[in-house]
mmJSON file of the N, C-alpha and C atoms, coordinates in Angstrom:
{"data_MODEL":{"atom_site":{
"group_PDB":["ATOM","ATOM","ATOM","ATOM","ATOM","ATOM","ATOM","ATOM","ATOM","ATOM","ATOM","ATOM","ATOM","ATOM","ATOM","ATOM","ATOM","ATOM","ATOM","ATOM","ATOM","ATOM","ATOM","ATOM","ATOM","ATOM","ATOM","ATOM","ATOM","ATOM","ATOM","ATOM","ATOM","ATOM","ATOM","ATOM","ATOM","ATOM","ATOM","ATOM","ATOM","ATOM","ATOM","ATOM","ATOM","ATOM","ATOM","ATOM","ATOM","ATOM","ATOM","ATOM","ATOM","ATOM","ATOM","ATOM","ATOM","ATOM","ATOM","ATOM","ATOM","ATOM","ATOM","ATOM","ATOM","ATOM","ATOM","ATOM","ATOM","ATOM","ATOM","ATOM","ATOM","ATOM","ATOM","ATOM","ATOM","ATOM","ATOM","ATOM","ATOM","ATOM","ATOM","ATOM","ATOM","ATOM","ATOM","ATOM","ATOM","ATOM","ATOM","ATOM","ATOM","ATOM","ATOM","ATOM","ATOM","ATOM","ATOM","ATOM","ATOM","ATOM","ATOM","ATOM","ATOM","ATOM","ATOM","ATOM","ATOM","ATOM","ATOM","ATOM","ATOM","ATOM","ATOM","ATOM","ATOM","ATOM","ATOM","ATOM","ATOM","ATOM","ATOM","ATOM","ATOM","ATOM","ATOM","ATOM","ATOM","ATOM","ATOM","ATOM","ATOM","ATOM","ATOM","ATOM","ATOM","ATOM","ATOM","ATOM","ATOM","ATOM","ATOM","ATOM","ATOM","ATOM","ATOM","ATOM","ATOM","ATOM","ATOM","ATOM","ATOM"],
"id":[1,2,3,4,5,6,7,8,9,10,11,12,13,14,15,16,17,18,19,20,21,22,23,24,25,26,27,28,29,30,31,32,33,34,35,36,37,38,39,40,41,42,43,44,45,46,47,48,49,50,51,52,53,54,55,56,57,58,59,60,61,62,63,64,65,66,67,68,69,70,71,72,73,74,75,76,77,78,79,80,81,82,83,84,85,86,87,88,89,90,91,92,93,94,95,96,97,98,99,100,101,102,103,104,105,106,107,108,109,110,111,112,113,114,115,116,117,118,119,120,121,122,123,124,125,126,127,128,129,130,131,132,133,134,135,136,137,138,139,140,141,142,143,144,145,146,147,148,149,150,151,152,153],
"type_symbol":["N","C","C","N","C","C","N","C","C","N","C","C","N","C","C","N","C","C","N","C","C","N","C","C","N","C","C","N","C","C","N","C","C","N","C","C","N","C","C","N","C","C","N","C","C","N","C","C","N","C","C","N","C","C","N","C","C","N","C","C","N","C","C","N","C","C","N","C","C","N","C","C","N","C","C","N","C","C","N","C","C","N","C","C","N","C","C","N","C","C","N","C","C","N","C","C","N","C","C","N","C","C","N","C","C","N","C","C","N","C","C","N","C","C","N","C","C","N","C","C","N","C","C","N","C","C","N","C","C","N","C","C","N","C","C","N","C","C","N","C","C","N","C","C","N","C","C","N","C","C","N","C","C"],
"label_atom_id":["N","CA","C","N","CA","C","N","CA","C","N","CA","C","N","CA","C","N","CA","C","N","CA","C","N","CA","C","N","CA","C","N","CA","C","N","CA","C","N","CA","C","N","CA","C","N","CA","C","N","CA","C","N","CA","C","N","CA","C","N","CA","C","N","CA","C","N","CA","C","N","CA","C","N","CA","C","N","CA","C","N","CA","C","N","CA","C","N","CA","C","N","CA","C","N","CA","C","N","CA","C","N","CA","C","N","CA","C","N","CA","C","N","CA","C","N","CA","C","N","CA","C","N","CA","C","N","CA","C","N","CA","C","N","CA","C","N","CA","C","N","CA","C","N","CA","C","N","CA","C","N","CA","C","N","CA","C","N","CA","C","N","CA","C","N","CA","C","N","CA","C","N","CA","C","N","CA","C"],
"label_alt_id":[null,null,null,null,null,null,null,null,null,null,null,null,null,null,null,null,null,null,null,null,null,null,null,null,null,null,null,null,null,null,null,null,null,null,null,null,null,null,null,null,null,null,null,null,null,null,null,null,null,null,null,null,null,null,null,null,null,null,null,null,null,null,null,null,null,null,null,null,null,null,null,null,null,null,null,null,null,null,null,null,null,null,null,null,null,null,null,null,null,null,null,null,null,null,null,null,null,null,null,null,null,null,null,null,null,null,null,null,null,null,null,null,null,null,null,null,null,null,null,null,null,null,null,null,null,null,null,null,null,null,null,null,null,null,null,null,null,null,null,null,null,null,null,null,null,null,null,null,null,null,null,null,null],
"label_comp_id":["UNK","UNK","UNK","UNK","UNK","UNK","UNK","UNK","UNK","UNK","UNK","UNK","UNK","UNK","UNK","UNK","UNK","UNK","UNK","UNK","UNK","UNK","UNK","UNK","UNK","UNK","UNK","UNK","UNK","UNK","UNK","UNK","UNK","UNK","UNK","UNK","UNK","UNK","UNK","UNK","UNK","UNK","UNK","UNK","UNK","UNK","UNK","UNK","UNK","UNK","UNK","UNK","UNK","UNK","UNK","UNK","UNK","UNK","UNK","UNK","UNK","UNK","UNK","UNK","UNK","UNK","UNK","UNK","UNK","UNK","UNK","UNK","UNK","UNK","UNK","UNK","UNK","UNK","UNK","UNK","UNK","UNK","UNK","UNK","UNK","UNK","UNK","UNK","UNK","UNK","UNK","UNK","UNK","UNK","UNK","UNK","UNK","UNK","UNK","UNK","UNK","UNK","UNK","UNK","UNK","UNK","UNK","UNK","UNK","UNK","UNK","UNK","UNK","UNK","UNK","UNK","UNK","UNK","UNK","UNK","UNK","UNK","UNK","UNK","UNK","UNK","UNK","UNK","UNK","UNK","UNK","UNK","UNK","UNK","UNK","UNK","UNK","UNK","UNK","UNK","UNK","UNK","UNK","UNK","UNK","UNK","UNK","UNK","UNK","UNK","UNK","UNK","UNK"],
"label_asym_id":["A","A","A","A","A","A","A","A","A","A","A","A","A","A","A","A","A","A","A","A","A","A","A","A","A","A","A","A","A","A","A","A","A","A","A","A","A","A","A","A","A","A","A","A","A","A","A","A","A","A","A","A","A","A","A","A","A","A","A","A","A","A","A","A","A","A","A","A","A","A","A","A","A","A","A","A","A","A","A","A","A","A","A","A","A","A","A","A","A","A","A","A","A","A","A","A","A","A","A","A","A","A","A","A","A","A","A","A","A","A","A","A","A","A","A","A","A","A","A","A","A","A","A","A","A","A","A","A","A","A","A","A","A","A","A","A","A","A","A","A","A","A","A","A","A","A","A","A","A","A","A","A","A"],
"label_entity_id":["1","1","1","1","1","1","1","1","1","1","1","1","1","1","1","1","1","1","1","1","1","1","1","1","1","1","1","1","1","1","1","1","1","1","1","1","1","1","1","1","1","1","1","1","1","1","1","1","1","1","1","1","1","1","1","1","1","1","1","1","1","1","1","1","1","1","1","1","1","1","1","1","1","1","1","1","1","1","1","1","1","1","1","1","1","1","1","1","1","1","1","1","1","1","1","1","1","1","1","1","1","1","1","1","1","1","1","1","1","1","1","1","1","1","1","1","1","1","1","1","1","1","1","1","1","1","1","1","1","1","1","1","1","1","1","1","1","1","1","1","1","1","1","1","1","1","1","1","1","1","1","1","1"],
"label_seq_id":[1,1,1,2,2,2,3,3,3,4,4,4,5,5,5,6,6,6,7,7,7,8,8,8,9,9,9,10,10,10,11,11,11,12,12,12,13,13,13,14,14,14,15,15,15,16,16,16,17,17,17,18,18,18,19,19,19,20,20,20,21,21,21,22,22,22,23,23,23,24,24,24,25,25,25,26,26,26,27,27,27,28,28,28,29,29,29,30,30,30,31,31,31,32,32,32,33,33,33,34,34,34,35,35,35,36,36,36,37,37,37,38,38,38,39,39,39,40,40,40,41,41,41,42,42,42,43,43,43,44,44,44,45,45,45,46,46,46,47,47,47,48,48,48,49,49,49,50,50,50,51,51,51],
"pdbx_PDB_ins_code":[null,null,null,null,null,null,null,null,null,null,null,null,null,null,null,null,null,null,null,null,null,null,null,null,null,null,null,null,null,null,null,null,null,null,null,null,null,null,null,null,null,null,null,null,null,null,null,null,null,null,null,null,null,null,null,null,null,null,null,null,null,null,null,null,null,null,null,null,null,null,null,null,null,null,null,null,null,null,null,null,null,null,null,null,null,null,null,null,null,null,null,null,null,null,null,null,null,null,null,null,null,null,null,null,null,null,null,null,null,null,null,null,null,null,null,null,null,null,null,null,null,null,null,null,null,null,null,null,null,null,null,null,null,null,null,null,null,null,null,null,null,null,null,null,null,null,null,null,null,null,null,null,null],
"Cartn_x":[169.996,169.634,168.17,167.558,165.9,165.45,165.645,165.647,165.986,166.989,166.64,166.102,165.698,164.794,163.307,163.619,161.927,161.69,163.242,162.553,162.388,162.528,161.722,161.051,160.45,159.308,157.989,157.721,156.308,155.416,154.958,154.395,152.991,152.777,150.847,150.594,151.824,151.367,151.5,151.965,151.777,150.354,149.835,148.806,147.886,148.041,146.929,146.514,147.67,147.954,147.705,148.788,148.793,148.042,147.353,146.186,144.681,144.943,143.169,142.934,144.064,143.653,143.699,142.604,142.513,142.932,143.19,142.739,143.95,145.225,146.294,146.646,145.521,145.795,145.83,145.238,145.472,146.484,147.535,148.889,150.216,149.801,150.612,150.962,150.675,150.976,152.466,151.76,152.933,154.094,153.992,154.858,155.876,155.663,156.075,156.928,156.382,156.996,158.289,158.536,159.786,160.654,160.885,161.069,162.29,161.139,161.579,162.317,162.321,162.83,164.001,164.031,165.305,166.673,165.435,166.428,167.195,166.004,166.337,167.729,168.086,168.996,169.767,169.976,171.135,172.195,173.274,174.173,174.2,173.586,173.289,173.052,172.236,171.874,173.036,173.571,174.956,176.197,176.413,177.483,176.718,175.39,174.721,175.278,175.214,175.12,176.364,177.199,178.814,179.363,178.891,179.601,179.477],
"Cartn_y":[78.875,77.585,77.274,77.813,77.81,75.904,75.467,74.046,72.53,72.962,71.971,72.228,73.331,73.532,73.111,72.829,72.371,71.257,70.475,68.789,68.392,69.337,68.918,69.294,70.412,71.191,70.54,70.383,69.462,70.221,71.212,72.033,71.624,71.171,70.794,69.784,68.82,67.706,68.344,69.528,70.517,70.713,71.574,71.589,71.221,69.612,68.573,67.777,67.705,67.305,67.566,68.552,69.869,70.621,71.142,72.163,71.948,70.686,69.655,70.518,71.086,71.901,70.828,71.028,69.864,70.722,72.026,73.079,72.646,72.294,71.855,70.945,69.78,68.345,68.408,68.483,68.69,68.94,69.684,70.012,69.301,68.042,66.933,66.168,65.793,64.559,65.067,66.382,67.409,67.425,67.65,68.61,67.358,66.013,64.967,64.199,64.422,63.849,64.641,65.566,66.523,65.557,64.73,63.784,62.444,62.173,61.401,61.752,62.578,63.311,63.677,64.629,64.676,63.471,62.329,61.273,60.509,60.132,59.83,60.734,62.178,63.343,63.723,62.338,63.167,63.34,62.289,63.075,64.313,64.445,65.985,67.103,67.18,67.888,68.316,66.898,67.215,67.975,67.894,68.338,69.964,69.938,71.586,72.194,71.93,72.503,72.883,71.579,72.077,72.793,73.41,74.558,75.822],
"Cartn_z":[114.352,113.8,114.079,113.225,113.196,113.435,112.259,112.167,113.098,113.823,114.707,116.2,116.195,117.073,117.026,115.393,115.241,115.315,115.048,114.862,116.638,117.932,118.989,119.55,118.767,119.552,119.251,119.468,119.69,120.571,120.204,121.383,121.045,119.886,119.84,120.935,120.926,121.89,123.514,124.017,125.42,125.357,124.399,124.101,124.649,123.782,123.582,125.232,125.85,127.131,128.393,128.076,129.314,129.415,128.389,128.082,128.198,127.345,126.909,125.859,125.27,123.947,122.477,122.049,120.954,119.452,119.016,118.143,117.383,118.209,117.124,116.521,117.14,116.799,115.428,114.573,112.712,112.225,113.222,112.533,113.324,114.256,114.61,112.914,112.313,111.632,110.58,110.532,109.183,110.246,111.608,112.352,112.802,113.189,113.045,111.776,110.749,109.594,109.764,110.298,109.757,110.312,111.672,112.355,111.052,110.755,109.325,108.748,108.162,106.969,107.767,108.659,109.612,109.788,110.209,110.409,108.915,107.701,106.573,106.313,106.018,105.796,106.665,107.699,109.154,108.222,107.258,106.764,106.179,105.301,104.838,105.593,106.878,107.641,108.503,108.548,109.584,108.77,107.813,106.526,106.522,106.567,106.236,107.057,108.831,110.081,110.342,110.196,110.051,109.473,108.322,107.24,108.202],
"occupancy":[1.0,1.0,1.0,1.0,1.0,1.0,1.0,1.0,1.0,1.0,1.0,1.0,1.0,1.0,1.0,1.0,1.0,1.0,1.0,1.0,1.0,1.0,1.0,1.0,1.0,1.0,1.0,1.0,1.0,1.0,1.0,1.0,1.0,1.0,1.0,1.0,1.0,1.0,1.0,1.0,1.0,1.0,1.0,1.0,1.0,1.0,1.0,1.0,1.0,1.0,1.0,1.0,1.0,1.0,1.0,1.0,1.0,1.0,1.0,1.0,1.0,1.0,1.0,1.0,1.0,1.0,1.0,1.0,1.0,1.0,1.0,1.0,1.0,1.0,1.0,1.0,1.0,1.0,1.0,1.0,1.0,1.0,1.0,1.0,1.0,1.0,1.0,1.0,1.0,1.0,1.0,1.0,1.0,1.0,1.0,1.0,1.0,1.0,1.0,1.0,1.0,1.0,1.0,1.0,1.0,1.0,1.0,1.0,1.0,1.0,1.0,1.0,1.0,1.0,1.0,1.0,1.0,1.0,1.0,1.0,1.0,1.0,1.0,1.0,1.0,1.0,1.0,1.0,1.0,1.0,1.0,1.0,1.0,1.0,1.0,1.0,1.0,1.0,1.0,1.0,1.0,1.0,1.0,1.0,1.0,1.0,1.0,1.0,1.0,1.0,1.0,1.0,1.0],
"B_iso_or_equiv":[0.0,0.0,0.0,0.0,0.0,0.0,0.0,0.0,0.0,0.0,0.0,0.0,0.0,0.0,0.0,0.0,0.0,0.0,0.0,0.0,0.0,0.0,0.0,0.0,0.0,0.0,0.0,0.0,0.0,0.0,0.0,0.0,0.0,0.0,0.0,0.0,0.0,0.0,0.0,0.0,0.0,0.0,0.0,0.0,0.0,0.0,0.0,0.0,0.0,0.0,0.0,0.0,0.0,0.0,0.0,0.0,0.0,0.0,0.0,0.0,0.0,0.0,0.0,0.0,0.0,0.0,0.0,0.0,0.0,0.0,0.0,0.0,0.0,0.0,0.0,0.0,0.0,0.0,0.0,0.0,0.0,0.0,0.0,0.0,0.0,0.0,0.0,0.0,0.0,0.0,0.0,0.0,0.0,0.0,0.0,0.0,0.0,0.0,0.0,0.0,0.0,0.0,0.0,0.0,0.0,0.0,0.0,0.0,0.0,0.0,0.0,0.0,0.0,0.0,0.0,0.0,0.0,0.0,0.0,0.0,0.0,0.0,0.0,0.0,0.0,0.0,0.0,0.0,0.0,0.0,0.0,0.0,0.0,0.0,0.0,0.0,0.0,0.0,0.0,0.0,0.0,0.0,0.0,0.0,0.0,0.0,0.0,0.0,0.0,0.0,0.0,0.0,0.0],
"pdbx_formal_charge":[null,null,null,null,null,null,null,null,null,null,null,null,null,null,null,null,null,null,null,null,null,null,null,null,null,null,null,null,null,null,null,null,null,null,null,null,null,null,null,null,null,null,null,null,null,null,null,null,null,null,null,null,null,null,null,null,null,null,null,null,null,null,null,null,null,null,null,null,null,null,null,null,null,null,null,null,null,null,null,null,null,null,null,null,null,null,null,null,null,null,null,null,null,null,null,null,null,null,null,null,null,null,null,null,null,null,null,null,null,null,null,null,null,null,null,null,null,null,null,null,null,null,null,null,null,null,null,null,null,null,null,null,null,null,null,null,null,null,null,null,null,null,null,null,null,null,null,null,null,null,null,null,null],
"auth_seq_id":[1,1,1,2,2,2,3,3,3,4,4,4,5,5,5,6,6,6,7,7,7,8,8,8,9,9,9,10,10,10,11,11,11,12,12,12,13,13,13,14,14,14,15,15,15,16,16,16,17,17,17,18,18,18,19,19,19,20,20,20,21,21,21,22,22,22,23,23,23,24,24,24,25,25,25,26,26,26,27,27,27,28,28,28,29,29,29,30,30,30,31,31,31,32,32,32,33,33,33,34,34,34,35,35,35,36,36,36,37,37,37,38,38,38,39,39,39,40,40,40,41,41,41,42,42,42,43,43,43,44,44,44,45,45,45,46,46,46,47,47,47,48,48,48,49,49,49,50,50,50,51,51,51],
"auth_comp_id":["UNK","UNK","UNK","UNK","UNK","UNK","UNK","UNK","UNK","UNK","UNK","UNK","UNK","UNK","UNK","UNK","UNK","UNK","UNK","UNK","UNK","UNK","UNK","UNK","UNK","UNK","UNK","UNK","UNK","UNK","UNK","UNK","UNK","UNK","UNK","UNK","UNK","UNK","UNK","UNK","UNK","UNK","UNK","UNK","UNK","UNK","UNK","UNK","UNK","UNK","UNK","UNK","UNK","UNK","UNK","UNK","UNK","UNK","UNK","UNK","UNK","UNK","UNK","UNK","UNK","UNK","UNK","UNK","UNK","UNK","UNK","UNK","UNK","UNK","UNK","UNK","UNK","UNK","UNK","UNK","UNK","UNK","UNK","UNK","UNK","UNK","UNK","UNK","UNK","UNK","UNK","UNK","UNK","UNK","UNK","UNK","UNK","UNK","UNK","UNK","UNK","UNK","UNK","UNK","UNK","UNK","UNK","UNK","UNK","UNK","UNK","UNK","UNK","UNK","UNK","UNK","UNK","UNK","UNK","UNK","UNK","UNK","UNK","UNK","UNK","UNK","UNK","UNK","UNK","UNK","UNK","UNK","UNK","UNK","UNK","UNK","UNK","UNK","UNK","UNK","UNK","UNK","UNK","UNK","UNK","UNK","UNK","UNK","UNK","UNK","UNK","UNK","UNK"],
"auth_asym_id":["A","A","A","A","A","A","A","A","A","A","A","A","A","A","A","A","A","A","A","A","A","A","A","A","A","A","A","A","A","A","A","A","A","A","A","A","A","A","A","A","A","A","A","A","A","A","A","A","A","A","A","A","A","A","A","A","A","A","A","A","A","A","A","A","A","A","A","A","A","A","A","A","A","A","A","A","A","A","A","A","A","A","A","A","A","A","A","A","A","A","A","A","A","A","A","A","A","A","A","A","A","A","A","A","A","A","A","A","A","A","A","A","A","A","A","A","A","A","A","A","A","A","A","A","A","A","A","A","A","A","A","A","A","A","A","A","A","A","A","A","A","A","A","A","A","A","A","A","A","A","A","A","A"],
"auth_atom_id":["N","CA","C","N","CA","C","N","CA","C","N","CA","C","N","CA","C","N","CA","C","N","CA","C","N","CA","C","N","CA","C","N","CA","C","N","CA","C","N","CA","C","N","CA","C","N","CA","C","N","CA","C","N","CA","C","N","CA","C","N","CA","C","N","CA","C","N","CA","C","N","CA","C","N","CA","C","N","CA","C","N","CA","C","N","CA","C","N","CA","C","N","CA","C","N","CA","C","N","CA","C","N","CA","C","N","CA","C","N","CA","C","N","CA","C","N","CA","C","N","CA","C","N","CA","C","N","CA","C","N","CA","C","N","CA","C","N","CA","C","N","CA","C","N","CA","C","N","CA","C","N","CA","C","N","CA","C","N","CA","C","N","CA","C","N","CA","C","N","CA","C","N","CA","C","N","CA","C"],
"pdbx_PDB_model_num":[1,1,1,1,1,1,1,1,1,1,1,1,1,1,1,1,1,1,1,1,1,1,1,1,1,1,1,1,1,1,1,1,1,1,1,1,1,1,1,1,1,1,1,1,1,1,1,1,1,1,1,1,1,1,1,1,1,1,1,1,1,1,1,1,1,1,1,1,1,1,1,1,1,1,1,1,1,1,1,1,1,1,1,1,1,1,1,1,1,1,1,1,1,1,1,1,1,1,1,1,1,1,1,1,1,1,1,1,1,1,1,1,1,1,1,1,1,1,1,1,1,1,1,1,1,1,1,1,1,1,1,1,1,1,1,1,1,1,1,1,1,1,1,1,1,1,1,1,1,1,1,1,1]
}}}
């Protein structure tokens, strides 16, 4: 299950933090929205996962 591993990996924000690495900040805003979209489609997502 590729996918919901992604809606909590947040590893740019380890990065950004933990690191003082700034190089991924540009790909926070995309990597977040999935967040949304996740939550908007929990029924569906949940009906997908269960099959």
């Amino acid at each position: 299950m590729q996918a919901p591993r992604r809606l909590n990996d947040f590893w740019m924000l380890r990065w950004h933090y933990e690191r003082g690495d700034t190089r991924a900040d540009p790909q926070f805003p995309a990597a977040s929205a999935l967040v949304v979209w996740w939550t908007e489609e929990y029924d569906a997502v949940c009906g997908a996962l269960a099959e």
